[in-house]
BALOBA-1460 file (C-alpha; in Angstrom, 3 decimals):
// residues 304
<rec num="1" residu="x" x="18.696" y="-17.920" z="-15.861"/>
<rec num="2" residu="x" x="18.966" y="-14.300" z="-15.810"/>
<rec num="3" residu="x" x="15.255" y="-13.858" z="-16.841"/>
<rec num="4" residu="x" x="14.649" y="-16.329" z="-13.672"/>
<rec num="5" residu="x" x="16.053" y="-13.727" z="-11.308"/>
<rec num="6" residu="x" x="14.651" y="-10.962" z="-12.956"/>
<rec num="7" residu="x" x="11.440" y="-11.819" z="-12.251"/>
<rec num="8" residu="x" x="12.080" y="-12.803" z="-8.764"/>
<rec num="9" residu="x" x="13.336" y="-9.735" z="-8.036"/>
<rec num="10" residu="x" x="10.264" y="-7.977" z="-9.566"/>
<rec num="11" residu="x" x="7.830" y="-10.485" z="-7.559"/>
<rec num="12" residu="x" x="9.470" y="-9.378" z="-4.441"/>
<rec num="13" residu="x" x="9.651" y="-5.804" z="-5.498"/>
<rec num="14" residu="x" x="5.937" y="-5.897" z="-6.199"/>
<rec num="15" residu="x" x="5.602" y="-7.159" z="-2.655"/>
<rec num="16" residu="x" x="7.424" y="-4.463" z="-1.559"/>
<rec num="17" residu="x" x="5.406" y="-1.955" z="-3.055"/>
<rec num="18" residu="x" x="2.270" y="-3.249" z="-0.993"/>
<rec num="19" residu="x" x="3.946" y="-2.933" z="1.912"/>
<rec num="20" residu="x" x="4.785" y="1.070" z="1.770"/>
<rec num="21" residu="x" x="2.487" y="3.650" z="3.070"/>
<rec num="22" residu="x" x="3.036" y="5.965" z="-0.262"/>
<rec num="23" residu="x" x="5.144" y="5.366" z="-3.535"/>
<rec num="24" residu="x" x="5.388" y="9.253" z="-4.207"/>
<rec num="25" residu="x" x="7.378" y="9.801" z="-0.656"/>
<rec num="26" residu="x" x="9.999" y="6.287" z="-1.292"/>
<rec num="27" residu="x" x="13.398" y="7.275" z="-1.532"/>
<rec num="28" residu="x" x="15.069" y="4.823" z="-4.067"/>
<rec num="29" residu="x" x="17.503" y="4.044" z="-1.748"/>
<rec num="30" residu="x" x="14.963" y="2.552" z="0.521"/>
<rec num="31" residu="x" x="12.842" y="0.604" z="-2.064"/>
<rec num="32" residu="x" x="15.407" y="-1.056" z="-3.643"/>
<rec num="33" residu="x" x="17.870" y="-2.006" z="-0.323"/>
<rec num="34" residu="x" x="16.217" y="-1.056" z="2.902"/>
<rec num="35" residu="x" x="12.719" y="-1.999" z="2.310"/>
<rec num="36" residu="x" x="13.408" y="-4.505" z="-0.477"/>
<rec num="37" residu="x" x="15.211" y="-6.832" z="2.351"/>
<rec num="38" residu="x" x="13.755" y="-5.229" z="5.164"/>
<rec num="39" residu="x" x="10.343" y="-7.457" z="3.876"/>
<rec num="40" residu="x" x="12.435" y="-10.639" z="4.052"/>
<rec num="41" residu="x" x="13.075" y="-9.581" z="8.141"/>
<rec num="42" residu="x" x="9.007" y="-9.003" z="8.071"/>
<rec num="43" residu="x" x="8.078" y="-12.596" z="7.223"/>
<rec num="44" residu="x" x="10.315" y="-13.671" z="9.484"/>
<rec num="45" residu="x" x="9.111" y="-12.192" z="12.483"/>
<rec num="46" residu="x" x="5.349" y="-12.507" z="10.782"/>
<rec num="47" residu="x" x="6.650" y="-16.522" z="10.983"/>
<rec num="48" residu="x" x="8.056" y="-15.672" z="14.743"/>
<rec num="49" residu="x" x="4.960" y="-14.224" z="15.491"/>
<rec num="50" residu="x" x="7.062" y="-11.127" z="16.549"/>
<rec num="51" residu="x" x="5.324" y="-7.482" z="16.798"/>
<rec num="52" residu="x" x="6.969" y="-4.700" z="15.460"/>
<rec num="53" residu="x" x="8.369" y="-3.450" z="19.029"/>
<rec num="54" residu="x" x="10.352" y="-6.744" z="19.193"/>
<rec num="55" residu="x" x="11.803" y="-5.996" z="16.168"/>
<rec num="56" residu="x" x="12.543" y="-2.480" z="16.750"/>
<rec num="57" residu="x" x="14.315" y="-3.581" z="20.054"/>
<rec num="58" residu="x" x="16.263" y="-6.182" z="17.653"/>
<rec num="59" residu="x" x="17.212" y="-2.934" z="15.552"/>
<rec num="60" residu="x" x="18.288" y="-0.897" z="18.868"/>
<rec num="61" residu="x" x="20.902" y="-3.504" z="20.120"/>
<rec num="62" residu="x" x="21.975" y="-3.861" z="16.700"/>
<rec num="63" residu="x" x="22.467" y="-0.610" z="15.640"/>
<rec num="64" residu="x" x="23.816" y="0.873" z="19.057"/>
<rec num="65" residu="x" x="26.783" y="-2.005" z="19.627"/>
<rec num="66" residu="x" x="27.331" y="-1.244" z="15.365"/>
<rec num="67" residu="x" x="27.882" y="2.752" z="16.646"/>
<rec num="68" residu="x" x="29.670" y="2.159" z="19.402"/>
<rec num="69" residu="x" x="32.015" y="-0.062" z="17.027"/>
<rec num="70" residu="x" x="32.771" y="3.329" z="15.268"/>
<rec num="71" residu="x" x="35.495" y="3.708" z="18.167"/>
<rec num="72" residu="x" x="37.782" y="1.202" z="16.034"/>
<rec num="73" residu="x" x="38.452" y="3.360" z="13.335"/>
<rec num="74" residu="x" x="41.976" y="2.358" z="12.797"/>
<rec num="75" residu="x" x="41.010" y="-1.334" z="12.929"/>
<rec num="76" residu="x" x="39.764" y="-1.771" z="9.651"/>
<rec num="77" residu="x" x="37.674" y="-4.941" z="10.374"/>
<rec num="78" residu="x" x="36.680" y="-3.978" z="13.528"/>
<rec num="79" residu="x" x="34.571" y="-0.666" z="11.982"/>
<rec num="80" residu="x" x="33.859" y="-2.456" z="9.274"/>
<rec num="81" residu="x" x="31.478" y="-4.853" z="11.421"/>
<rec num="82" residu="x" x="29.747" y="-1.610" z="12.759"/>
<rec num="83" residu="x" x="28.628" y="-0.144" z="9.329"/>
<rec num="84" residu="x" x="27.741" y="-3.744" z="8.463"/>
<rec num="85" residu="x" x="25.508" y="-3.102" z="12.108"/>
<rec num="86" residu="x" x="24.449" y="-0.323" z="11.301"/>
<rec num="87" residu="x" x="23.002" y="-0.932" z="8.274"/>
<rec num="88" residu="x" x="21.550" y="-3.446" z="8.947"/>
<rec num="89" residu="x" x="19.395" y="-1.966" z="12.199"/>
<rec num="90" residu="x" x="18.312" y="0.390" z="8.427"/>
<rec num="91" residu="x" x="17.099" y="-2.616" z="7.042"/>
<rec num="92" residu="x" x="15.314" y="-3.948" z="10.433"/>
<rec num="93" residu="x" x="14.061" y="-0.265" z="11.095"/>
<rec num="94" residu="x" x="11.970" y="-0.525" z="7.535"/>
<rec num="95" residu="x" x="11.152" y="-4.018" z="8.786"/>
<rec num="96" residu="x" x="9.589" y="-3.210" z="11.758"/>
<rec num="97" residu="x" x="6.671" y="-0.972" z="9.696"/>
<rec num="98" residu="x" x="6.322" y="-2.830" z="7.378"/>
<rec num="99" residu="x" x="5.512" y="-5.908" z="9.947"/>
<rec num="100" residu="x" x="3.007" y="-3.778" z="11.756"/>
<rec num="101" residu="x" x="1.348" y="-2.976" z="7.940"/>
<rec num="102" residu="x" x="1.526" y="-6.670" z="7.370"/>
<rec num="103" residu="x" x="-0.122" y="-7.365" z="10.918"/>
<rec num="104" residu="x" x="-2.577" y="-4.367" z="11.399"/>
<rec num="105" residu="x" x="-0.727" y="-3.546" z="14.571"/>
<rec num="106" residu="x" x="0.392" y="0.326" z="13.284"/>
<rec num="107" residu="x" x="-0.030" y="2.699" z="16.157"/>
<rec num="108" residu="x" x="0.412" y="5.783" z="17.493"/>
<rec num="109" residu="x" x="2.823" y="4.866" z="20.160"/>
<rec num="110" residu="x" x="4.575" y="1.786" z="17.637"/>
<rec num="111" residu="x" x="5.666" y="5.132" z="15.416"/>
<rec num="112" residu="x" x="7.132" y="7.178" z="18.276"/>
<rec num="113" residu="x" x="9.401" y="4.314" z="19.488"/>
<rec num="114" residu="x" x="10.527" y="3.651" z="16.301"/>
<rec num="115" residu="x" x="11.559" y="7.481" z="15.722"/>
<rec num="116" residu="x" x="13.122" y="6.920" z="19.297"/>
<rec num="117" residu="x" x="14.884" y="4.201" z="18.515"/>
<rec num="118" residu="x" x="16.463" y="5.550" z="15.344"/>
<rec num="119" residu="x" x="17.175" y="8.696" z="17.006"/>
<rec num="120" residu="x" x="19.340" y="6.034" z="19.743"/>
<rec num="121" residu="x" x="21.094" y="4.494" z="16.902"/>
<rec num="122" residu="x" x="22.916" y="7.837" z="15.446"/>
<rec num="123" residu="x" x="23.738" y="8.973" z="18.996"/>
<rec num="124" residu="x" x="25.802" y="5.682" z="19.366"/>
<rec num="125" residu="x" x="27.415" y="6.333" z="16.168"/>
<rec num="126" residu="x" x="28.038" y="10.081" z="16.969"/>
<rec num="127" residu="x" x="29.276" y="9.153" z="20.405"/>
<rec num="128" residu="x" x="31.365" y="6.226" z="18.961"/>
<rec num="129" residu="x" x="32.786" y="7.726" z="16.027"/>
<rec num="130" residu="x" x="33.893" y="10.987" z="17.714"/>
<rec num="131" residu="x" x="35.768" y="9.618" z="20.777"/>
<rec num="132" residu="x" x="38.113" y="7.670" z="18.512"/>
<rec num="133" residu="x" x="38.907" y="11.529" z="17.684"/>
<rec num="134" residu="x" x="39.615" y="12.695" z="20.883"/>
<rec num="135" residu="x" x="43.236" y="11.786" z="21.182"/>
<rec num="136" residu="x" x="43.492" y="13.445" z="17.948"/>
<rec num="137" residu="x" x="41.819" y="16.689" z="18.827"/>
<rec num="138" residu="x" x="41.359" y="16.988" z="22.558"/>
<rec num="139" residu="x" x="38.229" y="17.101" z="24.434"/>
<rec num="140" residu="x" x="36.874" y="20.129" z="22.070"/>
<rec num="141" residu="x" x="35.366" y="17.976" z="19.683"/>
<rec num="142" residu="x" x="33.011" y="17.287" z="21.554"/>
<rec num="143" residu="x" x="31.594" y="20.491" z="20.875"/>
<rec num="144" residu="x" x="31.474" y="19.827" z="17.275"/>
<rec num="145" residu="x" x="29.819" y="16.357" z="17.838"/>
<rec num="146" residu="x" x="26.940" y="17.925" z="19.756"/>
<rec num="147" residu="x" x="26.269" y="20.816" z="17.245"/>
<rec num="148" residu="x" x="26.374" y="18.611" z="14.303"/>
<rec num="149" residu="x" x="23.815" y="16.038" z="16.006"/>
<rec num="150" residu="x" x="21.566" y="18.578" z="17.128"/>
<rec num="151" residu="x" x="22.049" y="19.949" z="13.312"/>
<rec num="152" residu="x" x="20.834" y="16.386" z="12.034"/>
<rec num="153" residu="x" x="17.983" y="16.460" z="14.039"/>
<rec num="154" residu="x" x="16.713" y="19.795" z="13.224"/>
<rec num="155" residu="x" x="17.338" y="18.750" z="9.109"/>
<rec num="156" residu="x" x="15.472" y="15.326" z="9.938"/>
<rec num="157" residu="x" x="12.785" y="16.916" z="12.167"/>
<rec num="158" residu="x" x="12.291" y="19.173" z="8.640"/>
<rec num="159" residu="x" x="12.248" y="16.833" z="6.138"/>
<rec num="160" residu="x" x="9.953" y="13.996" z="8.110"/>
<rec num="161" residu="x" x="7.256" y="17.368" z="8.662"/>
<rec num="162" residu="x" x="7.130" y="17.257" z="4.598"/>
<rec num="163" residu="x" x="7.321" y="13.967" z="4.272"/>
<rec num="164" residu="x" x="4.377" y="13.825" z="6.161"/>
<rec num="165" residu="x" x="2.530" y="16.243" z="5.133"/>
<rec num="166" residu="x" x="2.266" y="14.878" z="1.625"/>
<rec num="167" residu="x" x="1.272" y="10.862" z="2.969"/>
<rec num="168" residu="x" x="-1.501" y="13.184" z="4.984"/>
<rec num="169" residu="x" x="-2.604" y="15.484" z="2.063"/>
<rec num="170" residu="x" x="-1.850" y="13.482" z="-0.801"/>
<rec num="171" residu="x" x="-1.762" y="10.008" z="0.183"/>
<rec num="172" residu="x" x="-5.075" y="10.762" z="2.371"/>
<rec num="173" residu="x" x="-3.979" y="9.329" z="5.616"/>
<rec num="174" residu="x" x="-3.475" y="9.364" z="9.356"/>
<rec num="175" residu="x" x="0.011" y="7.716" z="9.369"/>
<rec num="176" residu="x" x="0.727" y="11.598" z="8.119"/>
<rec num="177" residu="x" x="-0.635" y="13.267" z="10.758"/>
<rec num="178" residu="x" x="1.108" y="16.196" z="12.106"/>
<rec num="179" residu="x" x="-0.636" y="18.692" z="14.966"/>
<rec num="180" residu="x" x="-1.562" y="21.876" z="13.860"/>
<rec num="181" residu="x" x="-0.314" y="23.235" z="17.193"/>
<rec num="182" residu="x" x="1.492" y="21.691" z="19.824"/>
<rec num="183" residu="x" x="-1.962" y="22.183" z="22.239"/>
<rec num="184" residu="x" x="-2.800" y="18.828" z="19.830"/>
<rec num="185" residu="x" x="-0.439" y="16.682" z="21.406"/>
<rec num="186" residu="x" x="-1.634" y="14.115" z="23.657"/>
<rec num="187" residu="x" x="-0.701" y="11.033" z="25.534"/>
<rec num="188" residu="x" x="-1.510" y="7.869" z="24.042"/>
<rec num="189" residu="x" x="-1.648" y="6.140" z="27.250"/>
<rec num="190" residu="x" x="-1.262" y="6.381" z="31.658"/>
<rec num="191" residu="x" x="1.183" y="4.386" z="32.102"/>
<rec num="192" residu="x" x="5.355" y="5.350" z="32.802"/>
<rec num="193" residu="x" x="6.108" y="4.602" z="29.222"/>
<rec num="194" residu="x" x="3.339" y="6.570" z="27.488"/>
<rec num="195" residu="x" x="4.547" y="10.024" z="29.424"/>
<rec num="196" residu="x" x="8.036" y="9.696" z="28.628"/>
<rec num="197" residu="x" x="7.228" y="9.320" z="24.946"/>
<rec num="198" residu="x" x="4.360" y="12.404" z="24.897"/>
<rec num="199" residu="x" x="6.896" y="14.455" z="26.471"/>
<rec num="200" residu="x" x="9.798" y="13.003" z="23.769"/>
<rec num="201" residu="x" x="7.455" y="13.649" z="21.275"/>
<rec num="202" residu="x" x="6.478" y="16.787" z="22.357"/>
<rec num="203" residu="x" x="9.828" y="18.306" z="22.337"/>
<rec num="204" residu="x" x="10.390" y="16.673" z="18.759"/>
<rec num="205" residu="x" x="7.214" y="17.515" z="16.989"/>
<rec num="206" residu="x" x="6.881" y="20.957" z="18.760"/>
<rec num="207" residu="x" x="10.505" y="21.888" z="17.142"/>
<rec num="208" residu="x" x="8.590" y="20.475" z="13.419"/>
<rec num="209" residu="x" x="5.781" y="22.475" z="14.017"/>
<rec num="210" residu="x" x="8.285" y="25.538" z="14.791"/>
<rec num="211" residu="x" x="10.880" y="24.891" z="12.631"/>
<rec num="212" residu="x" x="8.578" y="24.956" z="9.134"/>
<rec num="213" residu="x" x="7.730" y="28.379" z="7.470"/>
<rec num="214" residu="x" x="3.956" y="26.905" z="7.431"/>
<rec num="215" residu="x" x="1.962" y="28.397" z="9.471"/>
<rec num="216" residu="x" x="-0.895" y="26.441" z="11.055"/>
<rec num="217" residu="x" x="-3.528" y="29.039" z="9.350"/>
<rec num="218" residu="x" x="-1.708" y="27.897" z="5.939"/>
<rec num="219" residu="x" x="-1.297" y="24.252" z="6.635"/>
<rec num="220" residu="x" x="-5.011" y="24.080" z="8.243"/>
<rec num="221" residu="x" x="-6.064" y="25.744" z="4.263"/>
<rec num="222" residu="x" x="-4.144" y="23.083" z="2.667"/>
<rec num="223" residu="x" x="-5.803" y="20.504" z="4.590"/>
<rec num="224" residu="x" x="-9.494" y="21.988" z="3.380"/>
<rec num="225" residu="x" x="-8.194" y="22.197" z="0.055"/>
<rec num="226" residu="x" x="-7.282" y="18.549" z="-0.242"/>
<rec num="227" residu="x" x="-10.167" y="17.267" z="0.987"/>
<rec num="228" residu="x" x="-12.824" y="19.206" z="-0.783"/>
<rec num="229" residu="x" x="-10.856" y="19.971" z="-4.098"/>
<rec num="230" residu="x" x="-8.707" y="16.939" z="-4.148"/>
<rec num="231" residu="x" x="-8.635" y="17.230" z="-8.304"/>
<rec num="232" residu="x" x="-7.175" y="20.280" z="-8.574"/>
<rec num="233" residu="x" x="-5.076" y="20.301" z="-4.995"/>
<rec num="234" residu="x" x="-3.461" y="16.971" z="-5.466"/>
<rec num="235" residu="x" x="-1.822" y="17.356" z="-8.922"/>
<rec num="236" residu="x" x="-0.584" y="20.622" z="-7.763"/>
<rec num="237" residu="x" x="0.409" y="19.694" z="-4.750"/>
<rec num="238" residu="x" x="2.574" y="16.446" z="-5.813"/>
<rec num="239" residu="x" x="4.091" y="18.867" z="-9.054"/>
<rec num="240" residu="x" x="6.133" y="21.020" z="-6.391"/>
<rec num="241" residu="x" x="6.612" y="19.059" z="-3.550"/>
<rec num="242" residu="x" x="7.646" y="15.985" z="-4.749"/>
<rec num="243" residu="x" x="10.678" y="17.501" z="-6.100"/>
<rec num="244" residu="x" x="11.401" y="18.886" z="-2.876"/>
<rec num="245" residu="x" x="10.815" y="15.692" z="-0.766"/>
<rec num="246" residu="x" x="14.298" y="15.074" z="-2.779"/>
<rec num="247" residu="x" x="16.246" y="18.116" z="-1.588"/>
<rec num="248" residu="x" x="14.752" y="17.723" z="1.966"/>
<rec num="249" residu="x" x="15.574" y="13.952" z="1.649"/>
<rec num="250" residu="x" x="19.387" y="14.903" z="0.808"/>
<rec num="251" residu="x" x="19.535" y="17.112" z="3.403"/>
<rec num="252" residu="x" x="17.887" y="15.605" z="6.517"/>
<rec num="253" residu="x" x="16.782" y="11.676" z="5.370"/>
<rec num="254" residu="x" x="18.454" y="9.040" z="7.314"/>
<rec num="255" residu="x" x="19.633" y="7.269" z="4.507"/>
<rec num="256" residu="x" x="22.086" y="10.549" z="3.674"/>
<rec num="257" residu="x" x="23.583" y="10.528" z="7.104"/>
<rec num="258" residu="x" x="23.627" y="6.866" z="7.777"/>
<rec num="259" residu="x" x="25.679" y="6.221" z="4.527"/>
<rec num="260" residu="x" x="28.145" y="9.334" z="5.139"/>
<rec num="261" residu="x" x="28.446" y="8.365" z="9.071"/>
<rec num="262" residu="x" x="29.451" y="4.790" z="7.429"/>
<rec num="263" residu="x" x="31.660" y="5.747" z="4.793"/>
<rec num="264" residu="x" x="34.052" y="8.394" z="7.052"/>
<rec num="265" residu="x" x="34.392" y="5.917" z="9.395"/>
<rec num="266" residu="x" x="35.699" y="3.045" z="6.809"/>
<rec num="267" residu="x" x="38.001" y="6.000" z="6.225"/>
<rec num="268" residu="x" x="39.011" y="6.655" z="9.605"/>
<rec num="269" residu="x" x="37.791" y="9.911" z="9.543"/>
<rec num="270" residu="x" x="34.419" y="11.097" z="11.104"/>
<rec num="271" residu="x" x="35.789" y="14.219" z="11.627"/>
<rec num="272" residu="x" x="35.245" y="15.006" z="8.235"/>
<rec num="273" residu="x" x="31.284" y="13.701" z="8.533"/>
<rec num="274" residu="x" x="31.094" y="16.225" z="11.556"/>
<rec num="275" residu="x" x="32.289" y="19.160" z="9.863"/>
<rec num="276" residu="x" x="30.239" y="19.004" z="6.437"/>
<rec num="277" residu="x" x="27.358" y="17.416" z="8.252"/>
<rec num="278" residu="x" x="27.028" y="20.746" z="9.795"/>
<rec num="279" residu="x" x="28.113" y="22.818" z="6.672"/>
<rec num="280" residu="x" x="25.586" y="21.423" z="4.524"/>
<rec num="281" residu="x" x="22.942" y="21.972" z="7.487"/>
<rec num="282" residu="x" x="23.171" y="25.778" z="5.328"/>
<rec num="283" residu="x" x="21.431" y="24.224" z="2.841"/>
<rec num="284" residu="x" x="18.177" y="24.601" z="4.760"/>
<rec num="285" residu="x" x="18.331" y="28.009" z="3.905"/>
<rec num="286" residu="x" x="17.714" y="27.484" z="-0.439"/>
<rec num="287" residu="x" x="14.919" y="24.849" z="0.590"/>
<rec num="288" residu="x" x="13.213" y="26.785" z="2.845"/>
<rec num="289" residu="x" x="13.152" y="29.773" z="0.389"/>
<rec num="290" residu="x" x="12.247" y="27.668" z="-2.476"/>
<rec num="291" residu="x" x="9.439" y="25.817" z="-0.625"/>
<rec num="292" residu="x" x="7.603" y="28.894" z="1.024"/>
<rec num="293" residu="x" x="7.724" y="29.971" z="-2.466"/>
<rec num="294" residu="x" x="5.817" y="26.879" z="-3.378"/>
<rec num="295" residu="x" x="3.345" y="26.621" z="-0.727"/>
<rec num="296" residu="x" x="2.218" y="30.604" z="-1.193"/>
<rec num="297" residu="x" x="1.751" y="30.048" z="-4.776"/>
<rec num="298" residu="x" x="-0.254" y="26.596" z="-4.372"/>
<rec num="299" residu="x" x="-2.537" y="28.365" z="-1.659"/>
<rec num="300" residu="x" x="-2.646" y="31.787" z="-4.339"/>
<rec num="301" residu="x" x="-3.795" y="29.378" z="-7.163"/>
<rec num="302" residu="x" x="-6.361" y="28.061" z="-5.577"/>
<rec num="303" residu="x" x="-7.827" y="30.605" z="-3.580"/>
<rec num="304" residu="x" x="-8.290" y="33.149" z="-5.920"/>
């Protein structure tokens, strides 16, 4: 029996695997939970004939009525329902790429609105989980709920730019793709929709493309380097930066903040995600010294 369901849970993971853009860039977290059901969802909505926007929308409602659930924090059950909510819009928000690999319907615009929509989810659960606290604290912590949210986007802005830049350099494709400049960034369409997300997007990647200690010189070099000495770029490239897709993961991925946001309000106490979700925003500083450090001695090794 137990041999049964170990290799039905290795059939599906292998399933899994096929589904995923890059193994290297996988946090376990999200191949063994997220994605790992998040491919049940897929077939589904394959079945449904669903795209992946109908299941991102699916995610949205989900995930924002889960936030806004955050509110209850001293009704046990009540919270409880919204961290069941909002992990599941997790799962559905691997779903939704992982239909569109399934499907050949990836694009452009697909990727934006699911960043969007993600980005909609934690602002329901910051809104939600902080104005249980204002009775508690008064009307100022409102100021700590807006610098810790834009702290969590700057960390997750950082760590999606590496994450990234290794499915583009390593992994050898456009899914990666992150302007050199933000000159690069274009509409993908005319219509209403398609401006609001250019200009969404170019307020988001601009900030990546700022926010990195890569210049575009250095990251234009790197992209050279991996396509005309892939044999000697690629193995150095994956020795130092896969260890740091970790550290950024830890300190920007949504997986790290979705989990905390979840378990401080099961406690009654997102105050306490607020505060050290903006304390351990300081440990950009390490990770950006230890990564220019990388990156200047990858470019010196294979330059000179």
């Amino acid at each position: 029996m137990l041999n049964y369901f170990k290799r039905r849970y290795q059939n599906h993971l292998d399933k899994v695997l096929s589904t995923i853009k890059l193994i290297d860039v996988e946090e376990r977290y999200d191949l063994h939970f997220s994605r790992f059901y998040g491919l049940y969802f897929a077939n589904a909505a394959k079945w449904m004939k669903m795209t992946p926007t109908q299941v991102s929308i699916i995610s949205l409602v989900i995930g924002v009525v889960g936030g806004s659930l955050f509110y209850y924090q001293d009704t046990l059950w009540m919270v409880a329902l919204g961290a069941f909510l909002v992990t599941w819009a997790g799962v559905l928000d691997s779903a939704d790429g992982q239909l569109a690999r399934m499907t050949g319907q990836s694009s452009e615009l697909g990727r934006q609105i699911d960043g969007l929509i993600d980005n909609l989810v934690f602002i329901s659960c910051y809104i939600g989980g902080t104005m249980y606290l204002i009775p508690i604290y008064g009307y100022w912590i409102l100021l700590l709920m807006v610098a810790a949210g834009l702290a969590h986007s700057y960390k997750a802005g950082l760590y999606e730019f590496y994450k990234s830049e290794y499915i583009y350099l390593v992994g050898k494709s456009q899914a990666g793709y992150i302007p050199l400049t933000k000159d690069e960034i274009k509409p993908t369409g005319d219509k209403w929709h398609h401006r609001i997300m250019h200009y969404i997007n170019l307020d988001y990647t601009g900030k990546q493309i700022s926010s990195t200690t890569r210049s575009p010189e250095e990251r234009s070099k790197m992209r050279e380097l991996a396509e005309n000495k892939p044999q000697e770029f690629d193995p150095l490239y994956k020795k130092w930066n896969f260890k740091m897709l970790f550290w950024w993961a830890w300190l920007g991925g949504s997986n790290t903040h979705r989990n905390a946001m979840v378990i401080s309000a099961l406690f009654g106490r997102f105050d306490i995600y607020l505060a050290a979700s903006l304390i351990w925003t300081l440990g950009y500083l390490p990770l950006n010294i230890m990564q220019r450090k990388y990156d200047q001695k990858l470019l010196k090794e294979l330059t000179n």
